[in-house]
C-alpha positions in Angstrom: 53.0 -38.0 15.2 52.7 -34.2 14.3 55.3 -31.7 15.9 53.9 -30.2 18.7 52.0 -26.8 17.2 51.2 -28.4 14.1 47.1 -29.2 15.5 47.0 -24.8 16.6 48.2 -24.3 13.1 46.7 -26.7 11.1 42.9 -25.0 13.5 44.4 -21.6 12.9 44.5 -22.4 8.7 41.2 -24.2 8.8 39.6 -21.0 10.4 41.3 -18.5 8.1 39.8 -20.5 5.0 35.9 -20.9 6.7 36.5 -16.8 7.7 37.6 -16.0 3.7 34.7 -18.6 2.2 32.0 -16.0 4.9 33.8 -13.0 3.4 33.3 -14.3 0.0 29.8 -15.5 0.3 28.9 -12.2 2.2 30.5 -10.3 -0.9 28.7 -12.2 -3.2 25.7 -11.8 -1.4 26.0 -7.7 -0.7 26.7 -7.4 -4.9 23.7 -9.4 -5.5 21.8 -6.8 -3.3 23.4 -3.4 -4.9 22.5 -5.3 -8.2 19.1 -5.8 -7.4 18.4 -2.6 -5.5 19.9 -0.8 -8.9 17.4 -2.7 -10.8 13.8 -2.2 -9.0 15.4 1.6 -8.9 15.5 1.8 -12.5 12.4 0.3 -12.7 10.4 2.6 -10.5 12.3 5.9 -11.9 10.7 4.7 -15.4 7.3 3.3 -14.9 5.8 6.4 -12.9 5.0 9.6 -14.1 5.2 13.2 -11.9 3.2 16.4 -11.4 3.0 19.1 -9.4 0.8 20.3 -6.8 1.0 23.0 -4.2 2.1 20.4 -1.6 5.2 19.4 -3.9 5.7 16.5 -6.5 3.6 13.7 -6.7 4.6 10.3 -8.6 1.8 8.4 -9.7 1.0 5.3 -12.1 -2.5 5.1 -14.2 -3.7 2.3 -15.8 -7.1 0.4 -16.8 -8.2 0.3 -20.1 -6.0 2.8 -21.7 -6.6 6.4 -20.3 -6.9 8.9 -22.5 -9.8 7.6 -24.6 -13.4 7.1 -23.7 -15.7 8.4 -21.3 -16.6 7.6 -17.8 -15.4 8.1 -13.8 -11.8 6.7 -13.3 -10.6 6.0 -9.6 -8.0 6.9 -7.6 -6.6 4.0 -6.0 -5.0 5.1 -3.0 -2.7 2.7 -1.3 -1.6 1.7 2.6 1.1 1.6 4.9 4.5 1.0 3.6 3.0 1.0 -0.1 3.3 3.8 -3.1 1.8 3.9 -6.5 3.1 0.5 -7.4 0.8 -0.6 -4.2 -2.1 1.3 -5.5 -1.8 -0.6 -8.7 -1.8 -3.6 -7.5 -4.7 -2.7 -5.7 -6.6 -1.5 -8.9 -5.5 -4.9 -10.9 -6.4 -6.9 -7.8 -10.2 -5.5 -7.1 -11.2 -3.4 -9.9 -13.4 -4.5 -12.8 -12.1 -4.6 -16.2 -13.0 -1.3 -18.0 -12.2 1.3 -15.2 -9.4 3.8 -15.6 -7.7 4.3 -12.6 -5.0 6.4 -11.2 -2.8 5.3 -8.3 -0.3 7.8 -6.6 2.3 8.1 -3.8 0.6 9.4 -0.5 3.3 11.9 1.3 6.9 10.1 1.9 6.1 7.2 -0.5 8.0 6.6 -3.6 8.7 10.0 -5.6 6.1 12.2 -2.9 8.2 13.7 -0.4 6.6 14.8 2.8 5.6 18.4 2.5 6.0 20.7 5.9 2.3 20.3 6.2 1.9 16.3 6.2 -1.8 15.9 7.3 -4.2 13.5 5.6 -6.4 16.9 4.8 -3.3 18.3 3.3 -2.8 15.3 1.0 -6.4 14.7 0.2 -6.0 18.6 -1.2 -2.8 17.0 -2.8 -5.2 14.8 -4.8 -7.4 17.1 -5.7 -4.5 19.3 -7.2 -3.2 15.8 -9.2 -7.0 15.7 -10.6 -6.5 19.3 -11.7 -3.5 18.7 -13.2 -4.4 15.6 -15.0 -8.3 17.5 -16.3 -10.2 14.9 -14.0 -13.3 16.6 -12.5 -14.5 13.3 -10.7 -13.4 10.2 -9.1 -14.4 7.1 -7.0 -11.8 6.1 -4.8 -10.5 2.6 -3.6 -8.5 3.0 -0.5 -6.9 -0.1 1.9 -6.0 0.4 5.0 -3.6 3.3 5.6 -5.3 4.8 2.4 -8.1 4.8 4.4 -8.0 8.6 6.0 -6.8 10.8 3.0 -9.9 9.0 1.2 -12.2 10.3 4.0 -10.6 14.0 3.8 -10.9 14.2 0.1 -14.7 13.0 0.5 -15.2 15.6 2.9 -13.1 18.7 1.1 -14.0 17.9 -2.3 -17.6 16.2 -2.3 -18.3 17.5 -5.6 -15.6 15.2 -7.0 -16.2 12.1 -4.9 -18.6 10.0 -7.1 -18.3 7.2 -4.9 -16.0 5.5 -2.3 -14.9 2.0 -1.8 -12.9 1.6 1.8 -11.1 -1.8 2.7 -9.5 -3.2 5.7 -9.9 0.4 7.5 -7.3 1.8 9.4 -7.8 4.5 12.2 -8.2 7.6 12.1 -9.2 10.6 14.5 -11.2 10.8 16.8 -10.1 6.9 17.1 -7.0 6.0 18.6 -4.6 3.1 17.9 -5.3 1.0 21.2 -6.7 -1.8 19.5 -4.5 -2.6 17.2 -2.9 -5.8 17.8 0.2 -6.3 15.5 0.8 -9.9 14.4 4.2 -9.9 15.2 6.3 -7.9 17.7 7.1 -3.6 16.7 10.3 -4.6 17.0 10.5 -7.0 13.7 9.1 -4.3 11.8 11.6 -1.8 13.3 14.3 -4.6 12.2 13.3 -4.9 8.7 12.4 -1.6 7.9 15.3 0.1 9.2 17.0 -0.1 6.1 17.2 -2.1 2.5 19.1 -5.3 3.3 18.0 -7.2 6.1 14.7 -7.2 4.2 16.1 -8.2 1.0 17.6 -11.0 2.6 14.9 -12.2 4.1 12.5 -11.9 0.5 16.1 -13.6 -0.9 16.3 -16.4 1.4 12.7 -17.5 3.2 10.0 -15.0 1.4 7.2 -17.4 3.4 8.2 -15.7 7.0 7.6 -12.7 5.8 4.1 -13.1 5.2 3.2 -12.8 9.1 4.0 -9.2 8.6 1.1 -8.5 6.7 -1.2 -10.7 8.3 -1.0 -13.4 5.8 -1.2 -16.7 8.6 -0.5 -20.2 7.9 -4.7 -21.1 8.2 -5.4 -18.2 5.7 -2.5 -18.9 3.1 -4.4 -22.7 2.7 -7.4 -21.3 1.5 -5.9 -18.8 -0.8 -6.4 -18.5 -5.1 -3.5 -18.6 -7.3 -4.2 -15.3 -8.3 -4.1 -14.3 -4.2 -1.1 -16.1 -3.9 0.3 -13.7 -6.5 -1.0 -10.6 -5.0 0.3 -11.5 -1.8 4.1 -12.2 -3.2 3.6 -8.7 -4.7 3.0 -7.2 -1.8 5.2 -8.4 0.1 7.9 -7.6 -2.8 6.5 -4.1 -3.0 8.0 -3.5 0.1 11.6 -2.9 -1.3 13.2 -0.7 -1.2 12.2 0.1 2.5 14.0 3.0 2.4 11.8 4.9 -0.2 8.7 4.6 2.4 10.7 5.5 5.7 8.8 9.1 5.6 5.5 7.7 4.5 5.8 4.9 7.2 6.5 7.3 10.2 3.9 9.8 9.0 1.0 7.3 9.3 0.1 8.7 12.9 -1.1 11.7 11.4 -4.3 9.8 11.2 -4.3 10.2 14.5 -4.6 13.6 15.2 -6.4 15.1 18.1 -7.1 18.6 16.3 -8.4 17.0 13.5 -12.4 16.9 13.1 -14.7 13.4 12.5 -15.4 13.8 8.8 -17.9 11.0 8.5 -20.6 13.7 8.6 -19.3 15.1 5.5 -19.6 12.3 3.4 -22.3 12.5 0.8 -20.9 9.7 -1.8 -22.2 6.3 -1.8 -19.9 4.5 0.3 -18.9 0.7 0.3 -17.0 -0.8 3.5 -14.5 -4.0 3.3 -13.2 -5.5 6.0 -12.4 -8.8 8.1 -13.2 -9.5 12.0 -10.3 -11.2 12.2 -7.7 -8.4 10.8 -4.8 -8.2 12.9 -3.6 -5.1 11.6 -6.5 -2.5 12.1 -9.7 -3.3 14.1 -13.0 -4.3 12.4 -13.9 -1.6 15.1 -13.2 1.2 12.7 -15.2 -0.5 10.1 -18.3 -0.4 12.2 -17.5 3.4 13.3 -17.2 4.9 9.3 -20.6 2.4 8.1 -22.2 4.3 11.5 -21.1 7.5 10.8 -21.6 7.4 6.9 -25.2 7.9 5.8 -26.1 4.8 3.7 -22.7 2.9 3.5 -22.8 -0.5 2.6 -20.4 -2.5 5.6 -19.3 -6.4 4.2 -17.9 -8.1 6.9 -16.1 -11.6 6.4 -15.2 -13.7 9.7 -11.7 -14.4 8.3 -9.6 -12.7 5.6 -7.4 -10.8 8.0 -6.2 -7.7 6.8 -5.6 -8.7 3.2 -9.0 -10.3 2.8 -8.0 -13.3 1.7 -10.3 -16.1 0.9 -12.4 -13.6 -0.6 -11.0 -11.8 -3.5 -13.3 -13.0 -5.7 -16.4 -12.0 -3.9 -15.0 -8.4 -2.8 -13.9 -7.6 -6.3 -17.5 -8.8 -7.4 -19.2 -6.6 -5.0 -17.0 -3.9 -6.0 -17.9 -4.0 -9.8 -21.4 -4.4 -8.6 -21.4 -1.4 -6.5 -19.3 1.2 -9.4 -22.1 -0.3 -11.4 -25.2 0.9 -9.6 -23.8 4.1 -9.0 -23.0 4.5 -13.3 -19.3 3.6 -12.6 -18.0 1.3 -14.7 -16.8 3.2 -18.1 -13.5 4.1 -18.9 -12.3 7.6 -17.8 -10.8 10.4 -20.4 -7.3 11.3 -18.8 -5.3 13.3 -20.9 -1.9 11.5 -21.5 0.1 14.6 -22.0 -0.8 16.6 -19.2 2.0 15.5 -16.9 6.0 14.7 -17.2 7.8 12.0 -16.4 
């Protein structure tokens, strides 16, 4: 029979060893995430390059068929919420046709583009324009997604002598429309969760990646019908989103869309003009959609029933409408960007 005290002891020593075993495994698991944080650091400081503009640093990726050489129209892939230039190149990769240069930069608070004091999507489609300068581009299409959506619009507007075209997917609002009808597909307060900082979202891409994919509209009936190669886009977007705390300044700035002082500029758009997106996004309304292919004289508007806000299902057929529509409009020609224009 054991002394009386030797059960509370033996509970107390049990305890103390399941307690050290969590310490451990939390230890473990926190070096793991400094470790891996360190590495996708070091990996963005040296796959980006940097120039100047009169709204501050810009960090930007280019890619394509080897800028620099050739002639031709390159395009400026401009990226959404949450993204950066690594977004914006896998935008390019995912939906442009082989043979087009294209350059993909940070919007304002995005990797390596720090907000300026004027944060506007008219300030950073000037932003753009100043990259061009920099990099001796006259003229560009653009492909923009979703929160990419806005600046493209400004830049058409400010600059329509060096908008040869645009290309506008999964469309996300912008003044004079408001946000009402957006209908997030899971509660403000999971985004506020992970995004607050780096590790609760590492954990979760560590442990269950899948239950992440509600979060950008990826849902159980659209995942079955996806390609391999969307499977792979959406794993990189979804690990794109690290680390979190890079696009805290982008992410909070996406309102500016919305801004009440801010003027239609569907009006202003001369370019040919090619509209993407789903009825069945979750993220922004087809609503806006049908407002810019209204408002814009001549756009072309594809709507799919189903895709959701990453189109999926149809990346195929959007990239082969895209390469049709750079095509028609003498798009589809590598661009000359000189490769020793900017620093990294």
């Amino acid at each position: 029979m054991a002394q009386p005290g030797m059960d509370s002891m033996r509970f107390r020593l049990i305890a103390a060893v399941a307690a050290t075993v969590v310490a451990l495994g939390a230890a473990g698991a926190y070096a793991m995430f400094l470790k891996d944080m360190q590495d996708i650091r070091a990996r963005m400081a040296a796959e980006a390059e940097g120039a100047e503009t009169r709204h501050g640093p810009v960090r930007f990726v280019r890619g394509g068929a080897g800028p620099g050489t050739g002639t031709g129209t390159p395009v400026l892939s401009i990226h959404g919420a949450g993204g950066g230039y690594d977004q914006g190149r896998l935008l390019a990769e995912a939906f442009l046709p082989d043979g087009v240069a294209w350059i993909a930069p940070s919007r304002f608070g995005y990797p390596g583009s720090p907000l300026p004091e004027n944060p506007s999507t008219a300030a950073q489609a000037d932003a753009f324009a100043d990259l061009l300068d920099v990099l001796g581009v006259e003229r560009v299409a653009i492909l923009a997604m979703s929160g990419g959506v806005p600046p493209a619009l400004q830049f058409a507007t400010r600059h329509p002598e060096r908008t040869a075209a645009l290309i506008l997917l999964s469309l996300a609002p912008y003044a004079p429309l408001t946000a009402e009808e957006q209908d997030l597909p899971v509660p403000l307060w999971l985004y506020n969760a992970l995004f607050g900082s780096d590790f609760p979202y590492w954990a979760m891409l560590r442990v269950a990646p899948g239950s992440l994919s509600p979060l950008f509209d990826a849902r159980p009936e659209l995942r079955a019908d996806m390609t391999a190669m969307e499977q792979d886009f959406l794993d990189a977007m979804i690990r794109l989103f690290l680390p979190v705390t890079k696009r805290f300044d982008g992410l909070r700035n996406e309102g500016a869309a919305i801004d009440p002082a801010a003027t239609d500029p569907r009006a202003g758009i001369t370019a040919p003009t090619l509209i993407v997106h789903a009825r069945d996004d979750r993220i922004t309304p087809f609503s806006t959609a049908r407002f810019t292919a209204d408002g814009v004289d001549g756009a072309e508007l594809t709507a799919f029933d189903t895709g959701g806000h990453l189109l999926l299902g149809h990346h195929a057929e959007v990239r082969d409408r895209i390469a049709g529509f750079l095509s028609r409009h003498g798009i589809g020609l590598q661009a000359s960007i000189n490769p020793d224009s900017t620093s990294r």
